[in-house]
C-alpha positions in Angstrom: 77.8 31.3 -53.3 76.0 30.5 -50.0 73.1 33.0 -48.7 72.9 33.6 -45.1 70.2 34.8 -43.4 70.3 37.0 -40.3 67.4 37.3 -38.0 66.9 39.7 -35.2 65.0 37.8 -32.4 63.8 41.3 -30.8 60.4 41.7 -30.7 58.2 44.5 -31.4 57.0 46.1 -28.4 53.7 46.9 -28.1 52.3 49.8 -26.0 48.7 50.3 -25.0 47.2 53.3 -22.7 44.5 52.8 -20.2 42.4 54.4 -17.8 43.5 53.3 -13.8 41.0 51.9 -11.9 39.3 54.7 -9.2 40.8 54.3 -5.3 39.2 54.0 -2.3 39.4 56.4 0.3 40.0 54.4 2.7 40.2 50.6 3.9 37.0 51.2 6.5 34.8 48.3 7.0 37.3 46.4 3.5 38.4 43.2 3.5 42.5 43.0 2.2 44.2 39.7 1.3 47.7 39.1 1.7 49.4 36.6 -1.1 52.6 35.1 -0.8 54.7 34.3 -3.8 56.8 31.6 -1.9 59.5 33.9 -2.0 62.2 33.6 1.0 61.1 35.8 3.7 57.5 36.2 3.3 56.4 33.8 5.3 57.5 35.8 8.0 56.1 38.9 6.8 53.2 37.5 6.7 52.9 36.1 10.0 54.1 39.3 11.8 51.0 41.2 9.6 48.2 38.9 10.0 
């Protein structure tokens, strides 16, 4: 007789907690920077917002 063997290729998810960082109050006197992904369109958002 032949054996098979079945395996499930699901992992085990893993699930950690943690604190969120503390948020400004406001942007006053901050820098920001604005990424772009190369994704279509965001040149163009990011021309219109810079």
């Amino acid at each position: 007789m032949v054996e098979m063997g079945v395996l499930n290729p699901v992992a085990d998810t893993k699930t950690e907690k943690f604190e969120l960082a503390s948020r400004l109050t406001d942007l006053s006197g901050k820098t920001i920077g604005l990424f772009w992904n190369a994704k279509s369109g965001g040149d163009i958002l990011l021309e219109q917002n810079a």
